[in-house]
C-alpha positions as CSV (number, residue, x, y, z in Angstrom):
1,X,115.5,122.6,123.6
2,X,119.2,121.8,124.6
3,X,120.5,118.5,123.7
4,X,121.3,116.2,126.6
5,X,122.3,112.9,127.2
6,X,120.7,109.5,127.3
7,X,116.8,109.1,128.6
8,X,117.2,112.6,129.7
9,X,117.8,113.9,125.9
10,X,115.1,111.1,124.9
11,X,112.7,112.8,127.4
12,X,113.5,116.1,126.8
13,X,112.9,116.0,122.9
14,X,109.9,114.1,122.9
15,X,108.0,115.1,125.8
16,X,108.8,118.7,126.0
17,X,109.9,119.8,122.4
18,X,107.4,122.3,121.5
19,X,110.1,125.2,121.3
20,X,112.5,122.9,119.3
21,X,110.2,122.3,116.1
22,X,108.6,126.4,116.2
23,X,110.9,127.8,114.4
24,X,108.9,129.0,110.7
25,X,106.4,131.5,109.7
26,X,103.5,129.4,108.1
27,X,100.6,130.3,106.8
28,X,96.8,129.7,109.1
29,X,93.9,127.3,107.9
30,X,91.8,124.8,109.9
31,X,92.8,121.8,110.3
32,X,91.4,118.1,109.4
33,X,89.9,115.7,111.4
34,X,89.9,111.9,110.4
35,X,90.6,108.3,112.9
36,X,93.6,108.8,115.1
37,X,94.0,105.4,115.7
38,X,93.3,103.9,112.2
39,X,95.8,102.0,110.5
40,X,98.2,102.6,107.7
41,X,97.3,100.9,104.5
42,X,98.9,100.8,100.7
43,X,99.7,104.1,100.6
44,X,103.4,103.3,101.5
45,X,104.1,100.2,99.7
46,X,105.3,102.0,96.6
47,X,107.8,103.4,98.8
48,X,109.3,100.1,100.3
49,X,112.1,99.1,98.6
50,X,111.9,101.8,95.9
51,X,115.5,103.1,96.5
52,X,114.1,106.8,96.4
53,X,116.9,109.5,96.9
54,X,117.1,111.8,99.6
55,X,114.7,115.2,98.0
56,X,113.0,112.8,95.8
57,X,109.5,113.8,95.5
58,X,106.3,111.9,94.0
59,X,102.5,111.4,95.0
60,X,100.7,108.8,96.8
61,X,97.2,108.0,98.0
62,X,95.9,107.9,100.8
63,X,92.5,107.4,103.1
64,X,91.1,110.2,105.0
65,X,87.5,109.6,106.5
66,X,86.7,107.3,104.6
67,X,87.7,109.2,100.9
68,X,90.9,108.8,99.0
69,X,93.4,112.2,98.9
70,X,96.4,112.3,96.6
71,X,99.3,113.7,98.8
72,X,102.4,114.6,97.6
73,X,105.4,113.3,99.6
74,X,109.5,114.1,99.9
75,X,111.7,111.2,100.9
76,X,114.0,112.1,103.0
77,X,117.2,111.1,105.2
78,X,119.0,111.7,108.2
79,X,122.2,109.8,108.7
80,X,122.7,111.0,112.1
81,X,118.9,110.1,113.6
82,X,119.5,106.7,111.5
83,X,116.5,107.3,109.6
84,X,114.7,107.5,106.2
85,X,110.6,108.0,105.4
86,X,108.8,110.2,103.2
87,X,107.0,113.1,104.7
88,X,103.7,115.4,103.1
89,X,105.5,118.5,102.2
90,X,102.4,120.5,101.3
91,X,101.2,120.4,104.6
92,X,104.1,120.0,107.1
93,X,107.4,122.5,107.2
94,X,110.6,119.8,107.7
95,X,113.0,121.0,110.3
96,X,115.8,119.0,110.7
97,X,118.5,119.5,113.3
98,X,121.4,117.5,114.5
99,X,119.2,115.2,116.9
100,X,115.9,115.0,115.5
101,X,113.6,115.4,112.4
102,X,110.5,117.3,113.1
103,X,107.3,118.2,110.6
104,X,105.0,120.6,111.8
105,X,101.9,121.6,110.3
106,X,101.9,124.3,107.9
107,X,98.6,125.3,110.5
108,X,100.2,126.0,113.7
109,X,101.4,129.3,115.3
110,X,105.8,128.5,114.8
111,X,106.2,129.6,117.9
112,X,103.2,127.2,120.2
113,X,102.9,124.1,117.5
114,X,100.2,122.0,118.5
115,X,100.6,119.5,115.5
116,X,103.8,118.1,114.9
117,X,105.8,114.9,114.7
118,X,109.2,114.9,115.7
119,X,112.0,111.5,115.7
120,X,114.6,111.2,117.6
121,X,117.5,109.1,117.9
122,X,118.5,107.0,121.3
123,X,121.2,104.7,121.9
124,X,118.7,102.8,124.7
125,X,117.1,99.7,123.7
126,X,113.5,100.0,122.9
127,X,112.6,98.5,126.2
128,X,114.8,101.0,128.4
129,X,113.6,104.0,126.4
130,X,110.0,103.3,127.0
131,X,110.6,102.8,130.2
132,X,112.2,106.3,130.3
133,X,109.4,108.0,128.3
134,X,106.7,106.3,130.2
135,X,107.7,108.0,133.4
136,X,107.9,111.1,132.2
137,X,104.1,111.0,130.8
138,X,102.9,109.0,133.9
139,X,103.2,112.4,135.6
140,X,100.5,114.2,133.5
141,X,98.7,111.1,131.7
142,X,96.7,107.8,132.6
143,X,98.7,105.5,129.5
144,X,97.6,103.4,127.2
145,X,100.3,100.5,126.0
146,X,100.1,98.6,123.0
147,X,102.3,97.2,119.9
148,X,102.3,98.6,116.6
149,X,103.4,97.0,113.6
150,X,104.9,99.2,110.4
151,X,105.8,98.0,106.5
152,X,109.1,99.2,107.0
153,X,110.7,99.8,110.6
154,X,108.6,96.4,111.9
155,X,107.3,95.8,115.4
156,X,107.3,99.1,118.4
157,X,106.2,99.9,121.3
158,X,103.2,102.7,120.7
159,X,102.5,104.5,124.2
160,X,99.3,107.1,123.9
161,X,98.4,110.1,126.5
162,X,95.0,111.3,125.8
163,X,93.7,111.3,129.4
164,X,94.5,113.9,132.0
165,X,95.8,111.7,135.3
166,X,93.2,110.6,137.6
167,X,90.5,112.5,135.9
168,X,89.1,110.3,133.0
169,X,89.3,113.5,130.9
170,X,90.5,113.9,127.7
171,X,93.7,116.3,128.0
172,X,93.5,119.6,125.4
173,X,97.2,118.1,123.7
174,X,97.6,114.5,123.3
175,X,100.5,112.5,122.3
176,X,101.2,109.0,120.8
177,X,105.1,107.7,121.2
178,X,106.2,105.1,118.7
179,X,109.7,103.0,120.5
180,X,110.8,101.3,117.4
181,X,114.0,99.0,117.8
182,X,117.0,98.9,115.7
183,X,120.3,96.8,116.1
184,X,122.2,100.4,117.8
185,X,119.4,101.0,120.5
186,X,115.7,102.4,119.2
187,X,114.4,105.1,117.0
188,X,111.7,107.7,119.1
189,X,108.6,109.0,116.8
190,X,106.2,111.1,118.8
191,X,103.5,112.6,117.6
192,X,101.8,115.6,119.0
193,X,98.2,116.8,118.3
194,X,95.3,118.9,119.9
195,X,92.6,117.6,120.8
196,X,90.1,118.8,117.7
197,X,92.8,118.2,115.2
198,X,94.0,114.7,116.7
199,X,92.5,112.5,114.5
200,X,93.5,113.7,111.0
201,X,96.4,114.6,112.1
202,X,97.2,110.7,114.0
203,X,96.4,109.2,111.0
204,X,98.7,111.6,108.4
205,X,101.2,110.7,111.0
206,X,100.8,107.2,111.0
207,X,100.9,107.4,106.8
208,X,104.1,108.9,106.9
209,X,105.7,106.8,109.5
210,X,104.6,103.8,107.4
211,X,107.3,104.6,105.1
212,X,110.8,105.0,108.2
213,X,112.9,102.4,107.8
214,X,116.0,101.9,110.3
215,X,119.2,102.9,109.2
216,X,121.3,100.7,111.4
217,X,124.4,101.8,113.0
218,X,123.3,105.3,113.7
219,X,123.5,106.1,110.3
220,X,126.8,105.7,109.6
């Protein structure tokens, strides 16, 4: 995926990124299934305001239908996307470019991922890059808008495709984009799933971006 500029880079890593985050051998296994839309709870507070260092690892716990599961988590930052969270490291490989930070499940084929997060960086405010990424779904997707509220990065702008355009049928690969705003334009999390895996996998997600905060100024 070739960097580009402004809502076209924004759409281009978000919407269409499966070929940027393939790019490890992992082993196969099936994956989970748990409540795509549930919550994040405690699981993160240990993290806020902890002053972790970047490759610092420890465990936390969290809620997976309904039973507790010890995960073990990196924290890590990118100066450059103008972020910093803490990702599961057993069960997603990190790749980390100059534009984005993606974790894709140790699961997937590297080269078609079907479960993966990816964050981006865009120097739009949160209103202009939804706007942007909402377009470019609208094509494929009947959307579903609401606002989402994390422990660390505060209010954003969650749009979800799940159902194919016109059809009122669920689509085989759904996504949920997070717009979150910061003082230099917004942060971009998407998260992409298949449809039999979406719910574990939408709730791991939402864990781990429980724990971004902003780093303001791009980074720098």
């Amino acid at each position: 995926m070739k960097k580009a500029v402004a809502a076209l880079a924004l759409i281009a890593a978000l919407v269409l990124s499966l070929a940027g985050c393939g790019n490890a051998r992992a082993p196969q296994s099936e994956a989970p299934a748990d409540e795509a839309q549930a919550a994040p709870s405690e699981a993160a507070e240990a993290a806020a305001g902890s002053g972790r260092q970047d490759g610092e690892r420890f465990e936390a716990v969290i809620v997976i239908e309904g039973m507790e599961e010890t995960v073990r988590y990196e924290h890590i930052r990118n100066d450059t996307v103008g972020i910093e969270m803490d990702y599961d490291y057993e069960l997603f490989v990190r790749r980390s470019e100059s534009d984005r930070e993606c974790f894709l499940s140790i699961w997937d084929d590297p080269d078609h991922p079907e479960n993966y997060l990816e964050l981006t960086y865009s120097a739009e405010d949160a209103d202009t890059a939804a706007a942007s990424v909402r377009a470019a779904l609208s094509e494929e997707y009947d959307l579903l808008e609401s606002s989402r509220v994390f422990e660390r990065a505060g209010s954003c702008i969650r749009i979800e495709a799940s159902e194919l355009k016109g059809t009122g049928r669920m689509a085989d690969q759904l996504q949920a984009v997070y717009i979150i705003p910061a003082a230099d334009g917004c942060r971009v999390a998407a998260a992409h799933f298949s449809i039999e895996a979406a719910e574990g996998f939408g709730r791991r997600f939402s864990y781990m971006l429980n724990t971004l905060s902003v780093l303001d100024g791009n980074g720098k």
